[in-house]
N, C-alpha and C positions, 0 to 999 in steps of 0.2 A: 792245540796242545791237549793232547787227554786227559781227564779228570778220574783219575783211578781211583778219590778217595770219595771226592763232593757227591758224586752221584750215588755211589751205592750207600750213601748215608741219607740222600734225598727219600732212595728207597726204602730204610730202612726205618727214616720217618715216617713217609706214608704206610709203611704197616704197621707202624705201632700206631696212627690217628684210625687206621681202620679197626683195630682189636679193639679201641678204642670209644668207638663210634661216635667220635669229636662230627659237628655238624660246622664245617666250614666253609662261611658266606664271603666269597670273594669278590668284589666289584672294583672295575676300572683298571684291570690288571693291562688294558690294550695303551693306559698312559707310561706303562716303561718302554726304554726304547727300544725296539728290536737289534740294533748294534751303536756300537761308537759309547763312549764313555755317561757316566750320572753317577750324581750324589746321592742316593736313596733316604732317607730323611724319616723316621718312624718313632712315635712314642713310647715312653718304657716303663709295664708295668709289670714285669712278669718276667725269670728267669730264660723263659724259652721261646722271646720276642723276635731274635736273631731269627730261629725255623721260622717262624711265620710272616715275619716280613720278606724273608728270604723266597717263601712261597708264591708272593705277591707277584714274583718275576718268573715265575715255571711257565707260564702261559706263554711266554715270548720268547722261552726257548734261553733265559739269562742265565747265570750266577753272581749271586751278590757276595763280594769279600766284606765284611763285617770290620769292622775297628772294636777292639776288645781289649780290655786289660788283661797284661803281662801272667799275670797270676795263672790266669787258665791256659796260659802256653806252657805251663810248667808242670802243669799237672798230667800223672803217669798215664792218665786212659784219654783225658782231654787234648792234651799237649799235640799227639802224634795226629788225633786225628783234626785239630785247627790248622796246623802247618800245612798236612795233607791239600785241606780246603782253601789253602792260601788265604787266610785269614788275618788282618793285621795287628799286632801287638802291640800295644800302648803300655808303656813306661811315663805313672803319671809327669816322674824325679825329671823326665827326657823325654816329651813328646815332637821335639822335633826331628827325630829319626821318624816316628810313626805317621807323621805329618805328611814329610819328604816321601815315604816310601807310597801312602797313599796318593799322591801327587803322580806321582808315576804311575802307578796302576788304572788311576784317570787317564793319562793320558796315552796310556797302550792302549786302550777304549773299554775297559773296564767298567764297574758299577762299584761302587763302595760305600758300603752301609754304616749307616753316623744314628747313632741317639745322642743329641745333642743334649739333652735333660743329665746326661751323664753316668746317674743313678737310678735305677727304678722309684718310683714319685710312689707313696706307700700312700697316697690321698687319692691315687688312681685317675688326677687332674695334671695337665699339662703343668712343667713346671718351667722356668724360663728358659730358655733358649741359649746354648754357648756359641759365638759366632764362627765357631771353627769350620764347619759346615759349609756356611755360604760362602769365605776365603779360599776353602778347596776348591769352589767350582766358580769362582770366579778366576783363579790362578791356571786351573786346568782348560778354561772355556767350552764349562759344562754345563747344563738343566741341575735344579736338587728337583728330586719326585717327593712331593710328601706322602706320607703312608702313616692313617690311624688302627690301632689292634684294638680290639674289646671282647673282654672273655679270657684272655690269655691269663688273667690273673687269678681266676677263680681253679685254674691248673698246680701253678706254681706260684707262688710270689713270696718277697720278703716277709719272715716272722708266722711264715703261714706253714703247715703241713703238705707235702705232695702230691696232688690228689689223682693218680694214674689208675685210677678204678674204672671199671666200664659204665662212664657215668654220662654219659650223651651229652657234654658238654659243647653246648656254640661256639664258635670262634667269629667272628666277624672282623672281616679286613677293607678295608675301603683306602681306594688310591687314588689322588687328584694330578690333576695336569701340571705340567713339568712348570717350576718354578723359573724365570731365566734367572741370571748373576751378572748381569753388567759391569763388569772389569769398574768403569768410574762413577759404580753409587756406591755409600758407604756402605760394608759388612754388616752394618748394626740393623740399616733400614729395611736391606735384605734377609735378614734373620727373624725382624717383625714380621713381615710378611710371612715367609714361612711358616711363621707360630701361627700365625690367624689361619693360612689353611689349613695345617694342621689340625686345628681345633676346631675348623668347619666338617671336618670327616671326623673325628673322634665325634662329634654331636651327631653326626648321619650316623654312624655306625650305633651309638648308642639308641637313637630311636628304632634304630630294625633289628637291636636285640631282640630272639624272638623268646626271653625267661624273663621272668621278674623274681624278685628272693620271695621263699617257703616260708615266713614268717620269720622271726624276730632273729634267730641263731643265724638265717640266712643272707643275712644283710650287708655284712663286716666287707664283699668285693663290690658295693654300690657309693659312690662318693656323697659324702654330706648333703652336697647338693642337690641332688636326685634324691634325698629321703633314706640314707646309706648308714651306716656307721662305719663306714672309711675315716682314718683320722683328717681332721680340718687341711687344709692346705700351709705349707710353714709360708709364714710372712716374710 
């Protein structure tokens, strides 16, 4: 099927990361699959997570449909070009349309990308895990790939300014090996798992940050924990 909309938007992204001079460290990109169906599985800190997890799959020649809130299908400049990209719609009121529709896209041999966190996590720290994710690819009998971003936040993110200036910002993307879904373990235990690897790449991605913050103003996209003023993690 031709992609009349996805690609020249892929292109239109990589020229803006080049105008850009974004410095992006990709690693493990040969763990998506080269065909047949996957749950792409990736943490959310940042408005424009979608591009760059999405990017994670260029290497194998993929497209990732995204699961997304309703709201930006509606929107006059966003709308035309999500649909375009066959991107799926989540109505939080009805998610079992958006459920159903990914289900099928799995099982045409598709990829479809889930931030299970839900929301962008504004502590820049994994937050828990929704089990919707691992149900998809167990129903569909698919791998979830987990996938950490670091740096995406210091771009865009909740409450923050847009920072699209030629500022040689890193991105660092790190992809681990396909998670399986065993139809007879529970959703829950496979959703832990999940979290744990994912939180094993977001900690490898954070140590091969190659910036650390310019002093004090520059701290506010480092988490608590690392010595950040990110707010605390909500309990």
């Amino acid at each position: 099927m031709a992609e009349l909309v996805y690609r020249p938007v892929i292109g239109a992204a990589l020229t803006m990361f080049k105008a850009l001079d974004l410095r992006i460290d990709l690693k493990g990109a040969e763990n998506i699959p080269r065909t047949g169906g996957a749950v792409l599985v990736s943490n959310h800190i940042s408005y424009m997570d979608f591009i760059f997890a999405g990017l994670a799959a260029r290497p194998q020649k993929r497209l990732v449909r995204f699961m997304a809130k309703d709201a930006v299908f509606r929107h006059k400049v966003s709308g035309p070009l999500m649909r375009g990209m066959k991107h799926i719609p989540v109505d939080r009121n009805q998610g079992e349309a958006a459920y159903a529709h990914a289900l099928d896209s799995l099982r045409s041999g598709q990829i479809v990308g889930v931030f299970p966190e839900a929301t962008i996590s504004p502590s820049f720290t994994l937050k828990s895990f929704k089990s919707g994710a691992a149900r998809m690819a167990q129903e569909a009998g698919v791998p979830l790939i987990p996938v950490a971003l670091w740096g995406t936040q210091r771009l865009w993110t909740k409450g923050r300014p847009r920072n699209f200036r030629r500022s040689h910002i890193p991105v660092t993307i790190r992809v681990g090996e396909p998670v399986e879904a065993p139809r007879e373990q529970y959703a829950g235990a496979i959703t832990r798992r999940l979290r744990g690897r994912v939180q094993d790449l977001l900690e490898a991605a954070q140590r091969a940050y190659p910036v650390r913050p310019k002093g004090l103003d520059d701290t506010w996209w480092v988490p608590a924990h690392l010595g950040g003023t990110a707010p605390e993690p909500v309990k």
